[in-house]
Chimera marker file (.cmm) of the C-alpha trace (Angstrom):
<marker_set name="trace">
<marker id="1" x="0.000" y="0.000" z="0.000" r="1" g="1" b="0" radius="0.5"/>
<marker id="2" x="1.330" y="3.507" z="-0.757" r="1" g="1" b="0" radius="0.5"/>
<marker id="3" x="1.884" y="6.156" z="2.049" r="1" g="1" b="0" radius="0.5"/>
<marker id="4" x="-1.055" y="8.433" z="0.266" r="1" g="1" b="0" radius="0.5"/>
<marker id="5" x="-3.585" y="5.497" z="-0.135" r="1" g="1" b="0" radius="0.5"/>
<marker id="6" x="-2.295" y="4.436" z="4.055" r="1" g="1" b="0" radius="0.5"/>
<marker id="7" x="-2.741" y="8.044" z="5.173" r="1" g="1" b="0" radius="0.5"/>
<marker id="8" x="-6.191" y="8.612" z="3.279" r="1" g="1" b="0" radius="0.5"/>
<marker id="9" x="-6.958" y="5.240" z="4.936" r="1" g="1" b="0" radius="0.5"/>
<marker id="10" x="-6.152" y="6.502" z="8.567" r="1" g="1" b="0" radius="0.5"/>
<marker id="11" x="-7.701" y="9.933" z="7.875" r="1" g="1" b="0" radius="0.5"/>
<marker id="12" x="-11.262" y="8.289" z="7.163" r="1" g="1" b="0" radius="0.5"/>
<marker id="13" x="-10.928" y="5.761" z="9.637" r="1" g="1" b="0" radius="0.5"/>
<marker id="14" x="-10.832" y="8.653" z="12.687" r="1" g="1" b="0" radius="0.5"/>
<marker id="15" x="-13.149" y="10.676" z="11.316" r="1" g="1" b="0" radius="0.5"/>
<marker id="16" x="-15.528" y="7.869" z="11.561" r="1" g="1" b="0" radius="0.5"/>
<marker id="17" x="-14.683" y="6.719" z="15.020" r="1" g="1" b="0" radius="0.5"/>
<marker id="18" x="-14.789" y="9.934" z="16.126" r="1" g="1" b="0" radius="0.5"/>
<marker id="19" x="-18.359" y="10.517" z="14.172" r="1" g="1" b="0" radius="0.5"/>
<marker id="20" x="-19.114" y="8.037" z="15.777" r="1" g="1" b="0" radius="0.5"/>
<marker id="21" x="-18.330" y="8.379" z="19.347" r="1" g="1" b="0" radius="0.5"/>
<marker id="22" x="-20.182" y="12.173" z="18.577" r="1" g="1" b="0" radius="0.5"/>
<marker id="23" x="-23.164" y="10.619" z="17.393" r="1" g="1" b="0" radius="0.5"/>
<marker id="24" x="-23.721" y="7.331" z="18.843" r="1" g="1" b="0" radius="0.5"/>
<marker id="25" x="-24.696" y="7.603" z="22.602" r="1" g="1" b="0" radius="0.5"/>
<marker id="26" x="-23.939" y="4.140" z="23.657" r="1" g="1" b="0" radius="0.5"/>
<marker id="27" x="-20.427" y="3.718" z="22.124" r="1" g="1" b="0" radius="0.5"/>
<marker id="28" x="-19.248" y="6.907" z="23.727" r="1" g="1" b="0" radius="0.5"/>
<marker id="29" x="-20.175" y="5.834" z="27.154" r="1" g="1" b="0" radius="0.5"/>
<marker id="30" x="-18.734" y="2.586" z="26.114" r="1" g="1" b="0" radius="0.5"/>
<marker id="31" x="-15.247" y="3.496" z="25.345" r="1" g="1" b="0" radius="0.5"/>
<marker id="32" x="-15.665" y="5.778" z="28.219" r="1" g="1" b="0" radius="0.5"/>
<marker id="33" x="-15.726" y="2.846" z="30.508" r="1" g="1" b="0" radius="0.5"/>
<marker id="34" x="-13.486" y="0.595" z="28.916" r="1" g="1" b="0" radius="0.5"/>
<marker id="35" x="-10.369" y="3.393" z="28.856" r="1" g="1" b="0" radius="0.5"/>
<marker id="36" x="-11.113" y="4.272" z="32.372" r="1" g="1" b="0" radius="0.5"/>
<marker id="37" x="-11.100" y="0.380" z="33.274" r="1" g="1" b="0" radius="0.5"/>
<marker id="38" x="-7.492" y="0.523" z="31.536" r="1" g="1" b="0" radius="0.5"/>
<marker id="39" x="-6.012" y="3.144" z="32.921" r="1" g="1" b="0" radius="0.5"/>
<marker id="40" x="-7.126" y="2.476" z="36.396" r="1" g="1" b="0" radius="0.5"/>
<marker id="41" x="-5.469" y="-1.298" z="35.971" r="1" g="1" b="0" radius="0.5"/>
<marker id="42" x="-1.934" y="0.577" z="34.209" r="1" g="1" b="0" radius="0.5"/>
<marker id="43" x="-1.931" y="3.434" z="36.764" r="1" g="1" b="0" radius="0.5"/>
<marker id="44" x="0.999" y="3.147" z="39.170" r="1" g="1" b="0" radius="0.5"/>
<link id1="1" id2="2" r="1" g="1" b="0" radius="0.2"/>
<link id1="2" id2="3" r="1" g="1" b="0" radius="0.2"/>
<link id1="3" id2="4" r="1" g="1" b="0" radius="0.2"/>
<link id1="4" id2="5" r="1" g="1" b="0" radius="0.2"/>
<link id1="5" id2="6" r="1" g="1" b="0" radius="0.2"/>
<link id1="6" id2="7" r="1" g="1" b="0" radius="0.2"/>
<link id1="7" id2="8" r="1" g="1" b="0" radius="0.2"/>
<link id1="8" id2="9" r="1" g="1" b="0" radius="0.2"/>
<link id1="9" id2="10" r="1" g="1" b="0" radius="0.2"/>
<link id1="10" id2="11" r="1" g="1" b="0" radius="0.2"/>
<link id1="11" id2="12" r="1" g="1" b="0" radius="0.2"/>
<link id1="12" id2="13" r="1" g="1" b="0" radius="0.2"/>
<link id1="13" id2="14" r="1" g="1" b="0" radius="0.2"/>
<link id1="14" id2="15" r="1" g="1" b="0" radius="0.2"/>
<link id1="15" id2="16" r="1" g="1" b="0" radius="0.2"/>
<link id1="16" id2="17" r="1" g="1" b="0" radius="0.2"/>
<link id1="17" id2="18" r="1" g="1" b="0" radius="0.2"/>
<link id1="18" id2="19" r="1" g="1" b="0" radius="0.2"/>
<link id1="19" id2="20" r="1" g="1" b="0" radius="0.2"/>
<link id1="20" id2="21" r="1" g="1" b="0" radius="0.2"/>
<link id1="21" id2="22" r="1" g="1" b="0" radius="0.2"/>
<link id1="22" id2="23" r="1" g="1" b="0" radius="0.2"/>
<link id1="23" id2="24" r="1" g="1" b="0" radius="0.2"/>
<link id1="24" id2="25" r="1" g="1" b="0" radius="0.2"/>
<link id1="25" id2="26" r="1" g="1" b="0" radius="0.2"/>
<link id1="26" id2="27" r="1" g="1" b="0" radius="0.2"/>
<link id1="27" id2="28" r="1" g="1" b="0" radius="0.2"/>
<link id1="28" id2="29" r="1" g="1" b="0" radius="0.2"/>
<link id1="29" id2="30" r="1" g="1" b="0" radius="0.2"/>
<link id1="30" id2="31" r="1" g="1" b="0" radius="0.2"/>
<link id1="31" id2="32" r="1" g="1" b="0" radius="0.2"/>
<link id1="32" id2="33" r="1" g="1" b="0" radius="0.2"/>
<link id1="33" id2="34" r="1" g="1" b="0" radius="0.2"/>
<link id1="34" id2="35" r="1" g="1" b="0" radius="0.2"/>
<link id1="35" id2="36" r="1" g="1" b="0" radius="0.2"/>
<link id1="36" id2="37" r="1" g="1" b="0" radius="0.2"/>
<link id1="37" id2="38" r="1" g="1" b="0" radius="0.2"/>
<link id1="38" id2="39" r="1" g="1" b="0" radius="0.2"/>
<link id1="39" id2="40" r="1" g="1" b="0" radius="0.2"/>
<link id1="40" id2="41" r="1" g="1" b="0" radius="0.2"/>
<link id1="41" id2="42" r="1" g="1" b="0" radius="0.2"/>
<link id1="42" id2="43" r="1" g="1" b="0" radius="0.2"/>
<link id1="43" id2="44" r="1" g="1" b="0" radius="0.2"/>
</marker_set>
């Protein structure tokens, strides 16, 4: 894959999760919960 076609890839890819964490009520609280649960467990 070519650098353009990988960074038009990436570009479109968080722009949608991030659309989608905007938009969607129950993914944002989701991921909310999950990357709290991580960091608590990695916090030192």
């Amino acid at each position: 894959m070519k650098w353009k076609n990988y960074l038009v890839l990436c570009l479109l890819l968080s722009v949608g999760f991030s659309a989608s964490i905007l938009f969607v009520p129950g993914l944002s609280e989701t991921l909310e919960g999950v990357l709290l649960g991580f960091l608590s467990t990695n916090a030192s």
